[in-house]
CHARMM-style PDB file with segment names, atoms N, HN, CA, C and O in Angstrom:
ATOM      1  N   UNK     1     -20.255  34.832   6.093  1.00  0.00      PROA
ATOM      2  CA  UNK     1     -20.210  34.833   4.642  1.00  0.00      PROA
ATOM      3  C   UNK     1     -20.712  33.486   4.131  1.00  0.00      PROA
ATOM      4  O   UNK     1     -20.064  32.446   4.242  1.00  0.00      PROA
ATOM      5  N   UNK     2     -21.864  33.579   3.587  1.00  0.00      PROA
ATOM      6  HN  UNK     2     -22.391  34.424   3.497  1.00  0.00      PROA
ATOM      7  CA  UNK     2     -22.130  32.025   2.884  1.00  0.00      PROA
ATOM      8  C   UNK     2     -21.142  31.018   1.963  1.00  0.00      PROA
ATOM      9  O   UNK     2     -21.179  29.791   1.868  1.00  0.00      PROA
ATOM     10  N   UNK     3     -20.141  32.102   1.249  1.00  0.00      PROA
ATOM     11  HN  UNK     3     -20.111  33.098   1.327  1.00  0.00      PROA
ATOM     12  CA  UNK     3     -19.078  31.343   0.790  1.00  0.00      PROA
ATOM     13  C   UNK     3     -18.400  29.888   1.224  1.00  0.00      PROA
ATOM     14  O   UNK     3     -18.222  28.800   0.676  1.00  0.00      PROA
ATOM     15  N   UNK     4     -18.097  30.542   2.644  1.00  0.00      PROA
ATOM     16  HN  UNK     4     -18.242  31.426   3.090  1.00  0.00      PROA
ATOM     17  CA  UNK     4     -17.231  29.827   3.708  1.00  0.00      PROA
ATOM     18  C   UNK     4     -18.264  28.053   3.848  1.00  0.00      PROA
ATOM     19  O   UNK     4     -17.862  26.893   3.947  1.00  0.00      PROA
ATOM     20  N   UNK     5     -19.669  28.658   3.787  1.00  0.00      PROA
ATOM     21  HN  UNK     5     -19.995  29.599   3.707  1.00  0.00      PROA
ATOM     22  CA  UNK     5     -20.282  27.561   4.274  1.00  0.00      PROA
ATOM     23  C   UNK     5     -21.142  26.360   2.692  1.00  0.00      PROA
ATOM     24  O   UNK     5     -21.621  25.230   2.790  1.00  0.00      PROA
ATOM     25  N   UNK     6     -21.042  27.033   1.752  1.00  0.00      PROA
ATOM     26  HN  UNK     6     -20.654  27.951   1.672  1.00  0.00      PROA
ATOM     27  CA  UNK     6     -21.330  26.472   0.622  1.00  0.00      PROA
ATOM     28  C   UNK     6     -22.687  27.246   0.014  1.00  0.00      PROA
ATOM     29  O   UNK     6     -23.491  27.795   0.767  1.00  0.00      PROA
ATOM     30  N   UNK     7     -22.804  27.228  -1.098  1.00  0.00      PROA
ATOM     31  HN  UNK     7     -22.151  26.782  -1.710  1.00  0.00      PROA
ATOM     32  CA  UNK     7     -24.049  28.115  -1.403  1.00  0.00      PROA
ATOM     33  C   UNK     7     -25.220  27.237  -0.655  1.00  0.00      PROA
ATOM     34  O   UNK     7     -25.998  27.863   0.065  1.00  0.00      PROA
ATOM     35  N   UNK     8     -25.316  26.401  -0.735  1.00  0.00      PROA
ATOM     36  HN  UNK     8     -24.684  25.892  -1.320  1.00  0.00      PROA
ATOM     37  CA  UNK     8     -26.752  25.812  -0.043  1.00  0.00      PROA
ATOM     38  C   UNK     8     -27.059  26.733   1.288  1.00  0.00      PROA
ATOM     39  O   UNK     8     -28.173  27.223   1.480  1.00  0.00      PROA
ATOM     40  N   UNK     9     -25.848  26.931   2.269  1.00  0.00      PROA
ATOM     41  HN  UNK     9     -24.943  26.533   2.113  1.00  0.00      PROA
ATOM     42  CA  UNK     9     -26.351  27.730   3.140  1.00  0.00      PROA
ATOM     43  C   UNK     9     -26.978  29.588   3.095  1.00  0.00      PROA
ATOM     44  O   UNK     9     -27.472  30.312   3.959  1.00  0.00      PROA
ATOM     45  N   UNK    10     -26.640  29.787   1.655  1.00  0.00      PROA
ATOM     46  HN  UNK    10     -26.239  29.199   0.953  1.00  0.00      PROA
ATOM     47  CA  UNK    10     -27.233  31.120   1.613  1.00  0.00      PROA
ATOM     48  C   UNK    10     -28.744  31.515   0.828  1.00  0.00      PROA
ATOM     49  O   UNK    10     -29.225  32.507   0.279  1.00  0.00      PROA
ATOM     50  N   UNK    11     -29.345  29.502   1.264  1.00  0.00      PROA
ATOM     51  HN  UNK    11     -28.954  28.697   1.710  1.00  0.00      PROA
ATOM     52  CA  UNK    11     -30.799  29.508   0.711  1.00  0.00      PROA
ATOM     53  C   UNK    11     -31.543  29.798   2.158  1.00  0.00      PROA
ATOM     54  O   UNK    11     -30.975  29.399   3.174  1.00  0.00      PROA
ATOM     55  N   UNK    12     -32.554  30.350   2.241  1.00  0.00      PROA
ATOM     56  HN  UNK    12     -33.015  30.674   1.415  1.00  0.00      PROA
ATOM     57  CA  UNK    12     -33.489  30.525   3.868  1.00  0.00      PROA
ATOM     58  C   UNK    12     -33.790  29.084   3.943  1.00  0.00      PROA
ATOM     59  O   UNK    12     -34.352  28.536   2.995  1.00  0.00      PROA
ATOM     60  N   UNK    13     -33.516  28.548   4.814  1.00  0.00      PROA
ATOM     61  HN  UNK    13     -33.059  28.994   5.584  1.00  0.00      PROA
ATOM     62  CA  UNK    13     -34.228  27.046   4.912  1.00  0.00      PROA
ATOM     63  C   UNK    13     -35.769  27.312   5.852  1.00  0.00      PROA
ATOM     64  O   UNK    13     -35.785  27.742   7.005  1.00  0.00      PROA
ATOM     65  N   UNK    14     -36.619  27.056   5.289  1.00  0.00      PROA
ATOM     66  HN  UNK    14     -36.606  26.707   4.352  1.00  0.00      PROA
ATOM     67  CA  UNK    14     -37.699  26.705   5.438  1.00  0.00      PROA
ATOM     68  C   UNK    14     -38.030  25.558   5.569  1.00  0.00      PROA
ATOM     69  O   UNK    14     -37.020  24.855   5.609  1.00  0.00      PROA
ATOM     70  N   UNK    15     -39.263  24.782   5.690  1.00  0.00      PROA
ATOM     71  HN  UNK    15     -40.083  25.353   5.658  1.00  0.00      PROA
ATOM     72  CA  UNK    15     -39.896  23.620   5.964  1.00  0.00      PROA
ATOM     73  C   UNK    15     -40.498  23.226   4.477  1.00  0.00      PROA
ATOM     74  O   UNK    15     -41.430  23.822   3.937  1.00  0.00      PROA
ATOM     75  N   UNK    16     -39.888  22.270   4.006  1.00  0.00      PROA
ATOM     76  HN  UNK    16     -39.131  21.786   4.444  1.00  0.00      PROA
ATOM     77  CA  UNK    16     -40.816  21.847   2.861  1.00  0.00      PROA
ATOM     78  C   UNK    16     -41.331  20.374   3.068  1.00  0.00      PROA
ATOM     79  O   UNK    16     -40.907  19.483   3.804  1.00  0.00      PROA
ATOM     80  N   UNK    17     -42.684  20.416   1.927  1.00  0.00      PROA
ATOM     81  HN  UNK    17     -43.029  21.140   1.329  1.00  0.00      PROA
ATOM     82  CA  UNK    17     -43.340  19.383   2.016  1.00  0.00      PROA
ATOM     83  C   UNK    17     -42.227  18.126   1.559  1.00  0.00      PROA
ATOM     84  O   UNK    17     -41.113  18.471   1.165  1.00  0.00      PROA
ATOM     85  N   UNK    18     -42.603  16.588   1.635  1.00  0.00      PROA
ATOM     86  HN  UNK    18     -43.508  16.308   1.955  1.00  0.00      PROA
ATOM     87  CA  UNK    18     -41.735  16.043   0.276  1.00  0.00      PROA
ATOM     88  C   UNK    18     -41.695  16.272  -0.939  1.00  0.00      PROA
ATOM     89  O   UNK    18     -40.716  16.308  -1.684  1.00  0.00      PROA
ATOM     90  N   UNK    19     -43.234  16.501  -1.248  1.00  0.00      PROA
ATOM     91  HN  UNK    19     -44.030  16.472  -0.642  1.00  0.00      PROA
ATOM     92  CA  UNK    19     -43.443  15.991  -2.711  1.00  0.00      PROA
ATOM     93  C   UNK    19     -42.695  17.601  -2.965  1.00  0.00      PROA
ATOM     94  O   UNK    19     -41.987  17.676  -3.970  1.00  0.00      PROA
ATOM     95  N   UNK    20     -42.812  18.727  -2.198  1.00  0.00      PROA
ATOM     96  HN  UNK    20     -43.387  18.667  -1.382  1.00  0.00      PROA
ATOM     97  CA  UNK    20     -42.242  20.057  -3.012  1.00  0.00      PROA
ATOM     98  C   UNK    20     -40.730  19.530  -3.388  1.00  0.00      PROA
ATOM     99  O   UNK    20     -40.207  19.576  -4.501  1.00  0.00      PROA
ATOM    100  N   UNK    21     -40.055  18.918  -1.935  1.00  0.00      PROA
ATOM    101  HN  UNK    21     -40.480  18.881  -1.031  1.00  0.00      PROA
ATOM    102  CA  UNK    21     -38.689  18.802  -2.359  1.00  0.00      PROA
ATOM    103  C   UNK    21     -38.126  17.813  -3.347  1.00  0.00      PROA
ATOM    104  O   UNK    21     -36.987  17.850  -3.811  1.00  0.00      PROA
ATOM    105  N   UNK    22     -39.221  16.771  -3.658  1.00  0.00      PROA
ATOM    106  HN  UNK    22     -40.146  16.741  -3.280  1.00  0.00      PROA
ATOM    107  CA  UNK    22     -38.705  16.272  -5.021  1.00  0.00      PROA
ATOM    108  C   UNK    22     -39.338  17.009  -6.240  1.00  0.00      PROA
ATOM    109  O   UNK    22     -38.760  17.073  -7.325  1.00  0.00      PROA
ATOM    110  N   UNK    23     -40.374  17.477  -6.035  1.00  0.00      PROA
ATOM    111  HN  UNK    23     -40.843  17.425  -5.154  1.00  0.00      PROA
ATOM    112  CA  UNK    23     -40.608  18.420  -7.452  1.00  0.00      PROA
ATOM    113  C   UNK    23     -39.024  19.414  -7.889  1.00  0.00      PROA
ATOM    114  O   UNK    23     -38.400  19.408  -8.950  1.00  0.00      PROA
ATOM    115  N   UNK    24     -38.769  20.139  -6.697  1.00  0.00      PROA
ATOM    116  HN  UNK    24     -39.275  20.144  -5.835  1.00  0.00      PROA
ATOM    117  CA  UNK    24     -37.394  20.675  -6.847  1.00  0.00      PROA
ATOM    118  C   UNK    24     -36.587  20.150  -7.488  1.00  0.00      PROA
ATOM    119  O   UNK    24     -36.186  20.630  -8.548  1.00  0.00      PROA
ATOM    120  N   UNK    25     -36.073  18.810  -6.887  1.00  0.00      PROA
ATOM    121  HN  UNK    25     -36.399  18.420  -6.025  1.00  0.00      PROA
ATOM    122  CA  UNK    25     -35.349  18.028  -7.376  1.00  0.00      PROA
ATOM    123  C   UNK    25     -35.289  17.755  -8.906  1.00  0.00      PROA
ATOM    124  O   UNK    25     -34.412  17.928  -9.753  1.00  0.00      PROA
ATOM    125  N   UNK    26     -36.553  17.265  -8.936  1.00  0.00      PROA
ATOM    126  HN  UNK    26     -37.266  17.124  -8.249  1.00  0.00      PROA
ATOM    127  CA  UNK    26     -36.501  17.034 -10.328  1.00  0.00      PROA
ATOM    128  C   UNK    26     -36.644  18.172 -11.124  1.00  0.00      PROA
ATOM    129  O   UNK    26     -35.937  18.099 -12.130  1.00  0.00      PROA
ATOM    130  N   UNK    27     -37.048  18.804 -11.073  1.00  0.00      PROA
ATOM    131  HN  UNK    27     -37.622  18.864 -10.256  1.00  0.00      PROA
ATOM    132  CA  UNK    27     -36.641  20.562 -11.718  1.00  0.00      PROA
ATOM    133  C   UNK    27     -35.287  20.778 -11.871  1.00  0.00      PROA
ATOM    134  O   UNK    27     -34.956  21.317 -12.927  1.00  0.00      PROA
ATOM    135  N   UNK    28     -34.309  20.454 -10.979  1.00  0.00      PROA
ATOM    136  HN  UNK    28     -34.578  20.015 -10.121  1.00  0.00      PROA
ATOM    137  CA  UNK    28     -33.012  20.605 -10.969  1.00  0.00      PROA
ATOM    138  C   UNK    28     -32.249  19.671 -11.886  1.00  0.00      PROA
ATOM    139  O   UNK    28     -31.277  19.750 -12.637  1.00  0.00      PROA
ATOM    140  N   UNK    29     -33.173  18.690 -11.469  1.00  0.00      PROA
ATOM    141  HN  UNK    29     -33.962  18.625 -10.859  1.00  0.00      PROA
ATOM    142  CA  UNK    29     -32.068  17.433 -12.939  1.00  0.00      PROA
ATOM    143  C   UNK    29     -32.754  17.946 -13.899  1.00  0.00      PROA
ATOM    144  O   UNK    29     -31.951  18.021 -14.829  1.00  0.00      PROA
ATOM    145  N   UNK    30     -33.678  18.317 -14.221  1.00  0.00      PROA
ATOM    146  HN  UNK    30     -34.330  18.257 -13.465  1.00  0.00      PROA
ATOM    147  CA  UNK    30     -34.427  18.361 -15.396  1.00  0.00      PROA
ATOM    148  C   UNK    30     -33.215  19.519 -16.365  1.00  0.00      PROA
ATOM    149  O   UNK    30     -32.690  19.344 -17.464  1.00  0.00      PROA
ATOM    150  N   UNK    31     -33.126  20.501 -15.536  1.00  0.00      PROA
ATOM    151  HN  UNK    31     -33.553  20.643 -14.643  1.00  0.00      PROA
ATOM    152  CA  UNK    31     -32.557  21.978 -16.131  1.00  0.00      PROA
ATOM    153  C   UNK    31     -31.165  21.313 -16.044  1.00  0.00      PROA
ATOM    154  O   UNK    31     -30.656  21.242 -17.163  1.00  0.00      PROA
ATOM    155  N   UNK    32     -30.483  20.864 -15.174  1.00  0.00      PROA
ATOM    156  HN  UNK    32     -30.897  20.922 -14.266  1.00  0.00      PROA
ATOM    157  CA  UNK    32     -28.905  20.602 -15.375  1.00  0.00      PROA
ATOM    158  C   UNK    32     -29.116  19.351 -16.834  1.00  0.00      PROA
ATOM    159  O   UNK    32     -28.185  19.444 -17.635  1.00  0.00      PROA
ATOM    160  N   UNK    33     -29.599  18.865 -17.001  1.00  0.00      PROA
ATOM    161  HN  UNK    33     -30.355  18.790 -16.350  1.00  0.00      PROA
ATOM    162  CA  UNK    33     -29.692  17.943 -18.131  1.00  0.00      PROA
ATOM    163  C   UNK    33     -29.638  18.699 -19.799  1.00  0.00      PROA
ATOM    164  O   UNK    33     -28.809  18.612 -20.704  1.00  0.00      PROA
ATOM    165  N   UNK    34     -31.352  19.683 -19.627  1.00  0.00      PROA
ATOM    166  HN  UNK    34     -32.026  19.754 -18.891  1.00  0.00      PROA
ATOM    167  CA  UNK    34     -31.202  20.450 -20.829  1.00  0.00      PROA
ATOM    168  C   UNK    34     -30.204  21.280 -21.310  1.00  0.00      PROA
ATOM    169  O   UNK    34     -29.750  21.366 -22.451  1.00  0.00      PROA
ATOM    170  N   UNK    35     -29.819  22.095 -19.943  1.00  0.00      PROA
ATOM    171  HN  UNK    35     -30.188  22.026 -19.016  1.00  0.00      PROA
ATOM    172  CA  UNK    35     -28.246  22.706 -20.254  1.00  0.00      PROA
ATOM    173  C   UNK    35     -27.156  22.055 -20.617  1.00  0.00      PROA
ATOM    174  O   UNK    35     -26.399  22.582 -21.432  1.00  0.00      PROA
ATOM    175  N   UNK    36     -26.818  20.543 -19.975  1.00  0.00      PROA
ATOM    176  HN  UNK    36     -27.432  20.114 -19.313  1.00  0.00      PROA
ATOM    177  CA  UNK    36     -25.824  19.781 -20.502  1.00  0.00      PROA
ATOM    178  C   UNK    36     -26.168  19.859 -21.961  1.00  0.00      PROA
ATOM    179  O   UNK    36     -25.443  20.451 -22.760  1.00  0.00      PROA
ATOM    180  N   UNK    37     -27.185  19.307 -22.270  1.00  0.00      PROA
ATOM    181  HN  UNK    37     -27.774  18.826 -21.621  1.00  0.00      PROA
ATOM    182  CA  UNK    37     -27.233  19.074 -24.082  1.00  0.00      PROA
ATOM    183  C   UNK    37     -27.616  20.229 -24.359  1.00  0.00      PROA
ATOM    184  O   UNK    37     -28.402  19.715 -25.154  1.00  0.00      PROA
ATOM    185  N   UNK    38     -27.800  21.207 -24.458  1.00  0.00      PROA
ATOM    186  HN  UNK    38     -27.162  21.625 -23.812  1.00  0.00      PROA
ATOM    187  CA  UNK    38     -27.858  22.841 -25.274  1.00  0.00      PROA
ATOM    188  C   UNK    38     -26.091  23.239 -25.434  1.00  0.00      PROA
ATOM    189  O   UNK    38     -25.375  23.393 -26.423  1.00  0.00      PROA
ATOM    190  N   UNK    39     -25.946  23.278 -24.616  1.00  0.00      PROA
ATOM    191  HN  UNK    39     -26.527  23.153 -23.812  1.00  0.00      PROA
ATOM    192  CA  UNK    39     -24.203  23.486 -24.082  1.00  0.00      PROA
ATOM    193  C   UNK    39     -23.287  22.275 -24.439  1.00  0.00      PROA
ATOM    194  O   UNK    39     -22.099  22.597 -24.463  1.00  0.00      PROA
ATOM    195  N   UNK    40     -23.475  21.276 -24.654  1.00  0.00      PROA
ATOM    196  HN  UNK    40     -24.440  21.014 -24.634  1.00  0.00      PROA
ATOM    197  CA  UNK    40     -22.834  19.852 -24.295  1.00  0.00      PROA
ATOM    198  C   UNK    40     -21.454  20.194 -25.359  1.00  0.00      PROA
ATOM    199  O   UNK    40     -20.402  19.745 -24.905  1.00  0.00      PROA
ATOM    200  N   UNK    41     -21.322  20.953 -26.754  1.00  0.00      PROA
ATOM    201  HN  UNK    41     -22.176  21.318 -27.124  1.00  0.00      PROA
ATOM    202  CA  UNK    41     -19.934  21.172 -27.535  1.00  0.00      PROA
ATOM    203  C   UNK    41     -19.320  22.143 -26.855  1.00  0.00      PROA
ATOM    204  O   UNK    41     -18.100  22.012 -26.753  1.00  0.00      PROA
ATOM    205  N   UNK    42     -20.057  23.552 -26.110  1.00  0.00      PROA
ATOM    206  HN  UNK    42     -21.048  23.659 -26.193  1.00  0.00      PROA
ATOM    207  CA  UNK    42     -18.851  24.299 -25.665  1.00  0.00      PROA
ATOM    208  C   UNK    42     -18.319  23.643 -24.231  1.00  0.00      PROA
ATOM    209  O   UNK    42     -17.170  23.981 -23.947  1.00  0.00      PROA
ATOM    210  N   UNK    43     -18.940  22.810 -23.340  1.00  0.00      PROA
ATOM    211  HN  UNK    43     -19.873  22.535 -23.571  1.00  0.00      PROA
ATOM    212  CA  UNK    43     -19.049  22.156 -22.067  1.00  0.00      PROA
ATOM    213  C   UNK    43     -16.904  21.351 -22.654  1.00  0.00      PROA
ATOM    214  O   UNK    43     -15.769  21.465 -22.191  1.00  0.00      PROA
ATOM    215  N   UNK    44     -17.453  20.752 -23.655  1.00  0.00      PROA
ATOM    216  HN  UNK    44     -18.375  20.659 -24.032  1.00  0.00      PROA
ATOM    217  CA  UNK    44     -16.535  19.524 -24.056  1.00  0.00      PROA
ATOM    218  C   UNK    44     -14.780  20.145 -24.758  1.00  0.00      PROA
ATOM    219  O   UNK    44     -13.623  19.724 -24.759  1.00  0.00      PROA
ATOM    220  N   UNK    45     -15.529  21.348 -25.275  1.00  0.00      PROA
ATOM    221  HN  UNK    45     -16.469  21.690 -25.274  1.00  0.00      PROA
ATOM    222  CA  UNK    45     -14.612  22.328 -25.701  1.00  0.00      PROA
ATOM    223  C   UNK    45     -13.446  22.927 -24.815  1.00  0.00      PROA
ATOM    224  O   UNK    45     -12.244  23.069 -25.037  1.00  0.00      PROA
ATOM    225  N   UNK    46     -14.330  23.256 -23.618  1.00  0.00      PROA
ATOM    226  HN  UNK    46     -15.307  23.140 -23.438  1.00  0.00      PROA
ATOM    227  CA  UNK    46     -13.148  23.752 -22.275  1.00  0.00      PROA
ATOM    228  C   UNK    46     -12.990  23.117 -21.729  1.00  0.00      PROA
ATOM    229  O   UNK    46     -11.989  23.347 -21.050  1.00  0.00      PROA
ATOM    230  N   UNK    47     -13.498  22.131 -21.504  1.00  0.00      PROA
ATOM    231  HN  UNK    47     -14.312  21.944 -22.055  1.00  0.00      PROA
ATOM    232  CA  UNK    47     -12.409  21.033 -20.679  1.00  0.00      PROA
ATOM    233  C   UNK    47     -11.226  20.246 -21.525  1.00  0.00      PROA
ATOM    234  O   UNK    47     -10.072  20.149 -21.106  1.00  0.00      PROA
ATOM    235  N   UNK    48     -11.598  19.808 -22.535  1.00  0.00      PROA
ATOM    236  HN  UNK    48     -12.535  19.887 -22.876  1.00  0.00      PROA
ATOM    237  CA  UNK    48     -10.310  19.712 -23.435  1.00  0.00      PROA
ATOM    238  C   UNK    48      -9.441  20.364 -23.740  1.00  0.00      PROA
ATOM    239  O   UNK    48      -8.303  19.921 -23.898  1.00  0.00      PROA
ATOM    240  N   UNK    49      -9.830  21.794 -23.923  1.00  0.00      PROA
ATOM    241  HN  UNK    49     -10.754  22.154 -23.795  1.00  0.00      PROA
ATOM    242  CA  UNK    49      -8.688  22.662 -23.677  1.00  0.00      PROA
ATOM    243  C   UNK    49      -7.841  22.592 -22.035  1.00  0.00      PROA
ATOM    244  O   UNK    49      -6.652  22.335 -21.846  1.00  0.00      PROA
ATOM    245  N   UNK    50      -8.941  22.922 -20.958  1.00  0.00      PROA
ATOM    246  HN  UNK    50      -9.907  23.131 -21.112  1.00  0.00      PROA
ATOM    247  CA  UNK    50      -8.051  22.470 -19.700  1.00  0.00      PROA
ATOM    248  C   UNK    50      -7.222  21.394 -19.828  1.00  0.00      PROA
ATOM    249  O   UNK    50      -6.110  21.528 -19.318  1.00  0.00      PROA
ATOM    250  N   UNK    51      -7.509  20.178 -20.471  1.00  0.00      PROA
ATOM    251  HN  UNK    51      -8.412  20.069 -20.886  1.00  0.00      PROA
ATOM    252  CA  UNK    51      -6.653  19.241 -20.098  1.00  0.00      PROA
ATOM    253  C   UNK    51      -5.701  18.706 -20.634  1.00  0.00      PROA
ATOM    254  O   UNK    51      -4.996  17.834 -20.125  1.00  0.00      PROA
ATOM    255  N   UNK    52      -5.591  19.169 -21.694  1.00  0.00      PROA
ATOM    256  HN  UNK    52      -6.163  19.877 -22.108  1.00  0.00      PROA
ATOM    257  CA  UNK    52      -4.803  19.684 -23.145  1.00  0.00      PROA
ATOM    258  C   UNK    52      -3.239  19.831 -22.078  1.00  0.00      PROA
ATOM    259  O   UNK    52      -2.603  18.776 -22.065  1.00  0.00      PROA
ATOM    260  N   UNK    53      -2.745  20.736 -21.417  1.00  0.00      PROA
ATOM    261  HN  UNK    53      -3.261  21.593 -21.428  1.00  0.00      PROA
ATOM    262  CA  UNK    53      -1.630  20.962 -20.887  1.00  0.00      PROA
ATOM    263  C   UNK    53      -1.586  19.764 -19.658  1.00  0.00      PROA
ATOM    264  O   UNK    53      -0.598  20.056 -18.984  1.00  0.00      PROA
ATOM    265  N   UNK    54      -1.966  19.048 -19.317  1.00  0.00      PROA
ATOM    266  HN  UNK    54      -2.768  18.811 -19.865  1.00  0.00      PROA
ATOM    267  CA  UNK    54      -1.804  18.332 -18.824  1.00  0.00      PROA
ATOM    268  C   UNK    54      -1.430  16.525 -19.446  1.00  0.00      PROA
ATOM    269  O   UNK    54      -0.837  15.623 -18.854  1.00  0.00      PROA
ATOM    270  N   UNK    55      -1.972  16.537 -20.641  1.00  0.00      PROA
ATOM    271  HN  UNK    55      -2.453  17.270 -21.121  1.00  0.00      PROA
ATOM    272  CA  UNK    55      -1.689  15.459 -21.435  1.00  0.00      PROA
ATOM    273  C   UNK    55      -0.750  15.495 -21.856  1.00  0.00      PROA
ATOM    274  O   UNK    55      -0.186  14.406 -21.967  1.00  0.00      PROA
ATOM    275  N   UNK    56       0.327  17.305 -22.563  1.00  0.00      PROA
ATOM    276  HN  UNK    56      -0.131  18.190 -22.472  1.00  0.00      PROA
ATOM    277  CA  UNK    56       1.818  17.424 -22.708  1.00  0.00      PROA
ATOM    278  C   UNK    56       2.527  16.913 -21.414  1.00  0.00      PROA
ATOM    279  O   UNK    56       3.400  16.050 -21.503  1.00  0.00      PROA
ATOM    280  N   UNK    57       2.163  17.433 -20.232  1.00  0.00      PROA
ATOM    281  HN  UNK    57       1.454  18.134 -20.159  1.00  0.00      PROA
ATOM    282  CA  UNK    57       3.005  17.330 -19.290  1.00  0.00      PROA
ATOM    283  C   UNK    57       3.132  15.017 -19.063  1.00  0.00      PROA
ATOM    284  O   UNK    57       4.037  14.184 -19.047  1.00  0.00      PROA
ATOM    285  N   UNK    58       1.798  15.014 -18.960  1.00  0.00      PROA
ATOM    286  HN  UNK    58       1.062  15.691 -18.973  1.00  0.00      PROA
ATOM    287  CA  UNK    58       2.187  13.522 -19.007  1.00  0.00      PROA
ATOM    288  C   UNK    58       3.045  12.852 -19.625  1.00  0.00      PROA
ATOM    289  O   UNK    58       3.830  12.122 -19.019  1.00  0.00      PROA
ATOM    290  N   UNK    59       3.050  12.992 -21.050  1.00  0.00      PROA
ATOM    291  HN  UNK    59       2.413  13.584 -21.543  1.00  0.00      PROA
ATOM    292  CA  UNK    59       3.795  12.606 -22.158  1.00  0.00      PROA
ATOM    293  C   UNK    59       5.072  12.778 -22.015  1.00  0.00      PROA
ATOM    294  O   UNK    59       5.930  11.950 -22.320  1.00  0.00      PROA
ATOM    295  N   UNK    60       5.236  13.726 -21.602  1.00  0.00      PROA
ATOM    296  HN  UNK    60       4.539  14.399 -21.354  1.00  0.00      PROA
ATOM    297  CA  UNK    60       7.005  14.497 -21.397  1.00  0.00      PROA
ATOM    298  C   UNK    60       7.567  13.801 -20.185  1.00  0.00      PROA
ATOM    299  O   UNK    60       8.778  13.608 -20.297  1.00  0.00      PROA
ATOM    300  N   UNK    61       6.898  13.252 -18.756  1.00  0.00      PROA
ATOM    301  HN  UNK    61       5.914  13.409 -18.665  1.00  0.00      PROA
ATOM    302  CA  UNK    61       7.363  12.003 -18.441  1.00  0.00      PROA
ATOM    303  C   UNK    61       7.442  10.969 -18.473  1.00  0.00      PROA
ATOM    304  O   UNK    61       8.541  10.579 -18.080  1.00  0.00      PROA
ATOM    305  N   UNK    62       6.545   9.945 -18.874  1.00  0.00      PROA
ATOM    306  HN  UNK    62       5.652  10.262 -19.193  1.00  0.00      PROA
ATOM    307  CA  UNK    62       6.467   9.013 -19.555  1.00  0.00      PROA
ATOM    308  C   UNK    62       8.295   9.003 -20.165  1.00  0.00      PROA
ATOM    309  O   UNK    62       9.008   9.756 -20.828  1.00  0.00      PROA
ATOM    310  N   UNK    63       8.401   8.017 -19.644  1.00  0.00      PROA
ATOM    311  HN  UNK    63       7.822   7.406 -19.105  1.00  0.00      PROA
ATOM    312  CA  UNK    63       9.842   6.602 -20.378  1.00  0.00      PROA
ATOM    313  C   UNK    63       9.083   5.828 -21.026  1.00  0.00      PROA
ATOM    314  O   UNK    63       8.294   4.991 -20.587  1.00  0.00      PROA
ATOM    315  N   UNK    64       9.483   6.292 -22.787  1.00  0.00      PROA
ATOM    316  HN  UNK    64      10.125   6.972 -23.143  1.00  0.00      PROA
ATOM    317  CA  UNK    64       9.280   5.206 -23.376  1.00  0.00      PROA
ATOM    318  C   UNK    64      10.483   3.827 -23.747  1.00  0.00      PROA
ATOM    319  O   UNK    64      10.420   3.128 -24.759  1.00  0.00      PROA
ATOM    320  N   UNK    65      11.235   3.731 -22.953  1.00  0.00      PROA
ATOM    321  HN  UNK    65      11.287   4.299 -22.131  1.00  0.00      PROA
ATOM    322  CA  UNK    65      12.470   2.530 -23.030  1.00  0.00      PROA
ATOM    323  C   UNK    65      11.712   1.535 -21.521  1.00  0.00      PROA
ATOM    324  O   UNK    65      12.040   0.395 -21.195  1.00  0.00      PROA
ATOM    325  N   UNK    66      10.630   2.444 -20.821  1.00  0.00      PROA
ATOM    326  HN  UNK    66      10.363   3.370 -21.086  1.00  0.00      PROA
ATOM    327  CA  UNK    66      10.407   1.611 -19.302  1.00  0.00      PROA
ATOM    328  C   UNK    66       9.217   0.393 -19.982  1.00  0.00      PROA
ATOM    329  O   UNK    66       8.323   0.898 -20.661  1.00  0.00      PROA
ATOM    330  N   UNK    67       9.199  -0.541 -19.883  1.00  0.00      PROA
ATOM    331  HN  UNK    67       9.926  -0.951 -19.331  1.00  0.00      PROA
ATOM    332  CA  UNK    67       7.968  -1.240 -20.456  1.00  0.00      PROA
ATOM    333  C   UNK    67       6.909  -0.980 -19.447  1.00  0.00      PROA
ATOM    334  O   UNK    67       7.118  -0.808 -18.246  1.00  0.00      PROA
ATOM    335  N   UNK    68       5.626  -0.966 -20.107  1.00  0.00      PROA
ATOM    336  HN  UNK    68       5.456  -1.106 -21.082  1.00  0.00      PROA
ATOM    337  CA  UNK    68       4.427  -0.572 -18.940  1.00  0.00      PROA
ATOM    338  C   UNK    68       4.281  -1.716 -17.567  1.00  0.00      PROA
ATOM    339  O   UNK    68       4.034  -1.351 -16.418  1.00  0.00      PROA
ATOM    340  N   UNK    69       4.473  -3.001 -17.950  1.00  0.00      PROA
ATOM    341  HN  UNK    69       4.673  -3.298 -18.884  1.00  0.00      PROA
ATOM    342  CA  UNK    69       4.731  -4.017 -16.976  1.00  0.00      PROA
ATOM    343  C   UNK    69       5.369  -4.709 -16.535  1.00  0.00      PROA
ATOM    344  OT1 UNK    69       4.974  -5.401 -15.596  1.00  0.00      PROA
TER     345      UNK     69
END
């Protein structure tokens, strides 16, 4: 199951040139970049919500009578 082994292993590995595998490369930052900024408010949206219950939980231990130092 490629799962087990990470998606990279459920690409055929072939032989590539360099310059193909940095053209790739940079194809890949290129597109993870534009998607960050097309996406970048709903991106910022769910993770704040994820972390949202975790900032209550902090708070709720936190001693405020303990001084921080």
């Amino acid at each position: 199951m490629c799962s087990e082994y990470g998606f990279i292993q459920c690409i055929p590995q072939h032989e590539l040139s360099d310059e193909t595998v940095v053209e790739i490369l940079d194809f890949l930052h290129l597109f993870a970049s534009d998607f960050e900024n097309r996406y970048f408010a709903q991106i910022h949206r769910y993770y704040d919500e994820c972390s949202q219950p975790n900032i209550n939980q902090t708070n709720s231990v936190i001693n405020d009578d303990d001084p921080p130092f």
